[in-house]
N, C-alpha and C positions, 0 to 999 in steps of 0.2 A: 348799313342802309342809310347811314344818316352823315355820311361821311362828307365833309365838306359846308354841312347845311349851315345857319345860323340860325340858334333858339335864344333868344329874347327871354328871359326868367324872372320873372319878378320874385322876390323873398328868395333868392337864392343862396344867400348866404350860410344857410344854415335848413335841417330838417326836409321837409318835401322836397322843394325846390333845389335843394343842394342835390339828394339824392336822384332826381331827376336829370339834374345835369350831369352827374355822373355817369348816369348810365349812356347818355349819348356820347360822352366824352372819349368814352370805348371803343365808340367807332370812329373818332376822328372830327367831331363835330364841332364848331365853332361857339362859343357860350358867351354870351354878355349875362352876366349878375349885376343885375337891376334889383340894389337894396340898398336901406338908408345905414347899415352897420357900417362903418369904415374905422370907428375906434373901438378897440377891445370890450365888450361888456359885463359888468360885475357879476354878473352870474350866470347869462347865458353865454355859449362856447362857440365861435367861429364871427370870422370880417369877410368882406368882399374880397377881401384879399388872402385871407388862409383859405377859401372857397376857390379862390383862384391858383395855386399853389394845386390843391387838390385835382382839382379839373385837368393841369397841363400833366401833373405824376398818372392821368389816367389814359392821358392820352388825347386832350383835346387842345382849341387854343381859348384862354378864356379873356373877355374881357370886362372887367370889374369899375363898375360905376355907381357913385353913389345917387339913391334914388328914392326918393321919399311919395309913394305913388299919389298923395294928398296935394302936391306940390308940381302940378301939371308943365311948368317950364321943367324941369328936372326930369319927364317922361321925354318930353319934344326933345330935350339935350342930347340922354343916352339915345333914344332912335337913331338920332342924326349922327352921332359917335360912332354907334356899330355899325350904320351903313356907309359909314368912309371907311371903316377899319377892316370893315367885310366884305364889303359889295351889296350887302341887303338883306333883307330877313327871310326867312324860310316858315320859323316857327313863333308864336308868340304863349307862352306858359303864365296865365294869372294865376299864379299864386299867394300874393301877397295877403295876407288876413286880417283881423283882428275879432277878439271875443270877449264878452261879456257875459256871462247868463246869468241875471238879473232882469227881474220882473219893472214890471211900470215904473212903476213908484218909486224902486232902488236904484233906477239908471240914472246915473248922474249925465247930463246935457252933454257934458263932452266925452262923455265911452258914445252915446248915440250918434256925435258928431264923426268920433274915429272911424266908426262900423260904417258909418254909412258913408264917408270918405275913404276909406281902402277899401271894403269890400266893394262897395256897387259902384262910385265915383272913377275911383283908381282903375278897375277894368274896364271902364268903359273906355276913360281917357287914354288909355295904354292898349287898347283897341285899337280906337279912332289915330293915334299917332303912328302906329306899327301896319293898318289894313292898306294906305295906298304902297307901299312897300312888299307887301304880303301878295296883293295881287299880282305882280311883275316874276313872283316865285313860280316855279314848275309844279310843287304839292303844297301848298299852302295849310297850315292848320293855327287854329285857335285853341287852346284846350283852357278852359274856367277849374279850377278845382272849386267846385259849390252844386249841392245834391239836385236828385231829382225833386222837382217841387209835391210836397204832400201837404194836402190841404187838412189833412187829419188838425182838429185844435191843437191836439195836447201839444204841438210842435209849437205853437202861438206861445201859448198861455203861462209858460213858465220863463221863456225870453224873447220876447215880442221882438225887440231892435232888431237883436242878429238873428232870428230870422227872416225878420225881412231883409235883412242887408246880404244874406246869402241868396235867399230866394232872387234877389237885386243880379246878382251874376249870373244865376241861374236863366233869368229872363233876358237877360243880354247874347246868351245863348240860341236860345227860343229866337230872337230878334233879328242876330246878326247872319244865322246859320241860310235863312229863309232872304235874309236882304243881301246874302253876297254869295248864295248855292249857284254852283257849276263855278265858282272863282277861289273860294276860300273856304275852307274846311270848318266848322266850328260846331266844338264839342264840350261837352264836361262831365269829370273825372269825379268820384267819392267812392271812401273808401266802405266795405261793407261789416269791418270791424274798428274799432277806436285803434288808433297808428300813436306808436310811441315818439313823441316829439316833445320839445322844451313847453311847448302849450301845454300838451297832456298834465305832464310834470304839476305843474300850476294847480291845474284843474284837479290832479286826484291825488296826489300828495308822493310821498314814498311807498311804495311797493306796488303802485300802479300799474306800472311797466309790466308787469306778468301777464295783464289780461290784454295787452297788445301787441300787434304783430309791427315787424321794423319796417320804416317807409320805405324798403324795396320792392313791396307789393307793390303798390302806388308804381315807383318807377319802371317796372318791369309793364305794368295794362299800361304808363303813359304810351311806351314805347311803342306796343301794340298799337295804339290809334294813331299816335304822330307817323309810323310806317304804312298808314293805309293810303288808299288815292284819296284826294279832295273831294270825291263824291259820298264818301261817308261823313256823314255832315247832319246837326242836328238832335245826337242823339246824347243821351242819360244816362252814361256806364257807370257800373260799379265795378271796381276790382277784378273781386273774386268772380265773378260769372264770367266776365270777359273772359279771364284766364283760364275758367274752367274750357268756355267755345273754343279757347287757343288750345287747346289736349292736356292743361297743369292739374297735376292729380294728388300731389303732396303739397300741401299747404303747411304742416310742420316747419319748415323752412323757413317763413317767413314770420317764426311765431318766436316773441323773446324767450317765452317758456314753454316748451311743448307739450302739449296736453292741459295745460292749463285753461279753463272758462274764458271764453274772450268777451267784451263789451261791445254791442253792437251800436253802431254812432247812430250820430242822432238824422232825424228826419227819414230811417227807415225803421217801420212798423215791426215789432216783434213777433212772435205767434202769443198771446198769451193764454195762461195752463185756466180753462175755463171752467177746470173742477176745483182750483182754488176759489174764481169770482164767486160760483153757485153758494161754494161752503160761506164764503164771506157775508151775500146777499141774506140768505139760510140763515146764519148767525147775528144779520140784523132783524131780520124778520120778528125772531126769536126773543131779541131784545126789545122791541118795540111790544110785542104780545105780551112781553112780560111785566112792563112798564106799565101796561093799560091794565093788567088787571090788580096791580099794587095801589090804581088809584083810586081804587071801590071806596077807601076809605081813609079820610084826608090825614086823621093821625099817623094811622097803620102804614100809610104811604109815608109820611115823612120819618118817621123811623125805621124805616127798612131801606128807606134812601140814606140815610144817614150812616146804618151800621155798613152799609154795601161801601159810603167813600171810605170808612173810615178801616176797615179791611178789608180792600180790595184784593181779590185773589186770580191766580188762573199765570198761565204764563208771561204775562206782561207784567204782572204785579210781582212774580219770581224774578225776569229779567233787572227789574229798578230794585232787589233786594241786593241781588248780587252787586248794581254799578253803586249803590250806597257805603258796599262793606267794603267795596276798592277803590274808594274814593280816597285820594292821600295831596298832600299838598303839591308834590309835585305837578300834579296833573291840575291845579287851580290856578299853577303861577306859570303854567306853560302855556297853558289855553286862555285863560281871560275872558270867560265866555258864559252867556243861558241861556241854552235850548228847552224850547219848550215844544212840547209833540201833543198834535191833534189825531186822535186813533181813532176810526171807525172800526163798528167788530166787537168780538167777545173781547173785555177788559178793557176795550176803548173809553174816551172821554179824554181830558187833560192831564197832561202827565209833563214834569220838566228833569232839565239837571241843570245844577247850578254851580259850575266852574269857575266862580267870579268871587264870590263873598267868602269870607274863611272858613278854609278844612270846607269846604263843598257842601252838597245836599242833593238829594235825589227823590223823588216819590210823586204820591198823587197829587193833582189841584193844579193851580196855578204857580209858576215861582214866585220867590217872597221880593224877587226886585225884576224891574221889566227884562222880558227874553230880549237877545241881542237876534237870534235865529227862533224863527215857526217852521217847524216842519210837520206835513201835513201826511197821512199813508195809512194803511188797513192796518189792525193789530197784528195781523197775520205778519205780514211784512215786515212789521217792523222787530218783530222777534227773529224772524230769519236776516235782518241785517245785525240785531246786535248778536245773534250767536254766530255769524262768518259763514252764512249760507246766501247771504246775500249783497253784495256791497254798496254802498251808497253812490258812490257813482254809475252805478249801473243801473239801482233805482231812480234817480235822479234823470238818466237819458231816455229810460224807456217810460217815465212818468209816473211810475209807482209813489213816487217821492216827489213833493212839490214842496220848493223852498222860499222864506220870505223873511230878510234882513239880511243882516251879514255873509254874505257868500265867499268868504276867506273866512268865516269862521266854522260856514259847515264843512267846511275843507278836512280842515283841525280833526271832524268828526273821527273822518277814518281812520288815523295814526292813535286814537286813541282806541279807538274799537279793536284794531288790530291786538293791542297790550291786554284790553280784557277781556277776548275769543278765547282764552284756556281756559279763564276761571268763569265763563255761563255756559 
C-alpha cells in the first residue's frame, strides 16, 4: 500500500521511528531519517545510517540526513533533499521527542528549553516545511506521536514541562487537521501501554523491559492510519483499540514478556481499585479519631505520641525492619542516595533510608542528613511497591507515587527493590 510513497521520519534512527519506517519499507516505501545521530553513540545503539542499511535489507529506499528538529535550516535542508531525491513527500511522521519528569522546581531551564524545542517547536517547524509538499501528494498524512489531551491534574503536577510540550504536538494536531481538512491528513498516534525503547530503558532501569510491549505495536496502528484516505483526519488513536477495530485479537505478540503486568503510559487514566481508596480514606479517618481523643489530656497525649514513634508497628514498620537488616555497603556505594517517604494511612507519617552515610540506616523520623529524593504515596502503596506487587514506575505514571528531587536517583530505587523482593 505504501509502495513508492515518501515518509519523512523524524527520530528515526533508532526505536519508534525506526520501527516505523521499517514497516513501510516492506512495501517498497521511500524513507528519509530525519535524525541528529550520524556518529556512533556511547550507549545508545543505531545512526542514520545503520537505520539506513536497515531500511534498504527491508526493502525500501532510505534516505539518511542529519537533523537536529531544534535547528530549523536543517528541517528546510532535508525537505528540500528528499524532494529532489524523491519527487516529494507523501507522509510526514513527528516523532522526534524529548523527556524530563521533573516537577517545577527540579527542571533545570534547559531540559524546558529541549522539550519545548523538539517536542512542540520541532513539529510544528517540520510541519510547516513538509505541508506545501504534502498538499501536491494523492493521501497526504501527518501522524504526531503525542497523546490525547487529559486535562486530569495529576498529568500536570508531577512534570508540568513535558506535558505541556506533548500536549504542544497534541494541539498542533487539533490545529492543522481542521486548517488543511479535505487536503492533508493529520493525526496522532500513543501508545495504550509503556513501549520498550532506549527512553524507557532510562526511565525505569533494568528489567523494565518485561512490563512493555515492542514498538511494533506502534508500527503496525501507524500503518493502519498512514493507509487510510486523507479524510480520516483529526483524530486520537491509541494503538491497541485501533488494532482491536482492525480484527487483532492476540496481543501477546507484541509483548517482550507474555503474560506479564504491563504499564499503562502516561496521560491515560487508569481504572483505580476504589476499595483500596475507601480502606485507605477509612483508615485515615481512623487515625484522625484517634489522634483526637489522645488529646483529652496533654500529658497522656504526649506520651502515647511518643511511645507510638518510638515503636512504630504494623506493616510499614515490618517493611523498614527488613530494608534495615539488608542494608550492606554495597548497596551505600552503588546508590549514593536518601529517600525519604511521606505515607498517608495506617503507619504513615515520615519514614527514610539512607544510602549515603556509612553502612546505611533505615527507620522512623526524618533522615539524619537532608533526603536527596521525597517520595510521597498511601502506606498501602508503598508496601505493595516494596514487596514487588507494585513497581515504582508504574506508581509513578499512574500517580500513586509523586516524586521530588533527584529523579535518576529514584530510578536507582527499582534495581534495588528488585534484590530485596525475596527477603520482604
Amino acid at each position: 500500500k505504501l509502495a513508492g510513497c515518501t515518509l519523512f521520519i523524524t527520530g528515526a534512527s533508532r526505536g519508534i521511528g525506526k520501527a516505523i519506517a521499517l514497516k513501510a519499507a516492506k512495501d517498497g516505501a521511500n524513507i528519509v531519517i530525519a535524525a541528529k545521530t550520524a556518529e556512533p553513540h556511547p550507549t545508545l545503539a543505531g545512526t542514520i545510517y545503520t537505520a539506513a542499511e536497515e531500511i534498504e535489507a527491508a526493502g525500501g529506499k532510505a534516505l539518511p540526513c542529519v537533523v537536529n528538529v531544534r535547528e530549523e535550516q536543517q528541517i528546510i535542508n532535508a525537505v528540500e533533499k528528499a524532494v529532489k531525491t524523491f519527487g516529494g513527500i507523501d507522509i510526514l511522521v513527528n516523532n522526534a521527542s524529548a523527556i524530563s519528569l521533573t516537577g517545577t522546581l527540579e527542571t533545570a531551564t534547559k531540559k524546558v528549553n529541549l522539550m519545548m524545542d523538539v517536542n512542540v517547536r520541532g513539529t510544528y517547524l517540520t510541519s510547516k516545511a513538509c505541508l506545501p509538499h504534502l498538499r501536491k501528494s494523492k493521501n497526504p498524512h501527518i501522524l504526531n506521536l503525542s497523546p490525547p489531551m487529559n486535562l486530569n491534574p495529576m498529568w500536570f503536577k508531577n512534570h508540568c514541562a513535558y506535558t505541556i510540550s506533548k500536549y504542544g504536538m497534541s494541539m498542533c494536531v487539533l490545529g492543522m487537521a481542521e486548517e488543511f481538512r479535505g487536503e492533508v491528513a493529520v493525526n496522532a498516534l500513543w501508545p495504550k501501554t509503556a513501549i520498550h525503547t532506549a527512553a524507557m530503558d532510562m526511565l525505569g532501569g533494568a528489567g523494565i523491559e518485561k512490563q512493555c510491549r515492542k514498538t511494533d505495536i506502534l508500527a503496525d496502528a501507524a500503518y493502519c492510519i498512514l493507509t487510510k484516505p486523507k479524510t480520516f483526519t483529526g483524530n486520537f488513536i491509541i494503538d491497541e483499540v485501533l488494532l482491536r477495530e482492525e480484527g487483532v485479537k492476540d496481543f501477546d505478540v507484541y509483548a517482550i514478556a507474555p503474560g506479564h503486568p504491563l504499564i499503562p503510559d502516561f496521560f491515560l487514566d487508569v481504572e483505580i481499585d476504589t476499595t483500596d481508596l475507601k480502606k485507605e480514606r477509612y483508615g485515615a479517618a481512623q487515625e484522625k479519631k484517634l489522634s483526637g481523643s489522645q488529646q483529652e489530656g496533654a500529658d497522656g497525649a504526649k506520651v502515647k505520641t511518643e511511645s507510638a514513634a518510638a515503636k512504630p508497628s504494623g506493616p510499614v514498620a515490618e517493611t523498614f525492619r527488613v530494608i534495615q537488616g539488608a542494608m550492606t555497603e554495597e548497596y551505600v556505594r552503588s546508590t549514593q542516595g536518601v529517600f525519604q517517604f511521606e505515607l498517608s494511612g495506617d503507619g504513615g507519617g515520615t519514614w527514610y533510608i539512607d544510602l549515603k552515610s556509612k553502612g546505611g540506616s533505615a527507620g522512623f523520623g526524618k533522615p539524619p542528613v537532608t533526603a536527596d529524593v521525597v517520595m510521597s504515596m498511601s502506606s498501602a502503596d508503598f508496601v505493595k511497591m516494596f514487596t514487588g506487587k507494585l513497581k515504582p514506575t508504574l506508581a509513578f505514571m499512574s500517580g500513586k507515587l509523586r516524586i521530588k528531587g533527584n529523579m535518576a536517583l529514584a530510578m536507582k530505587l527499582e534495581k534495588m527493590l528488585s534484590q530485596l523482593n525475596p527477603k520482604l
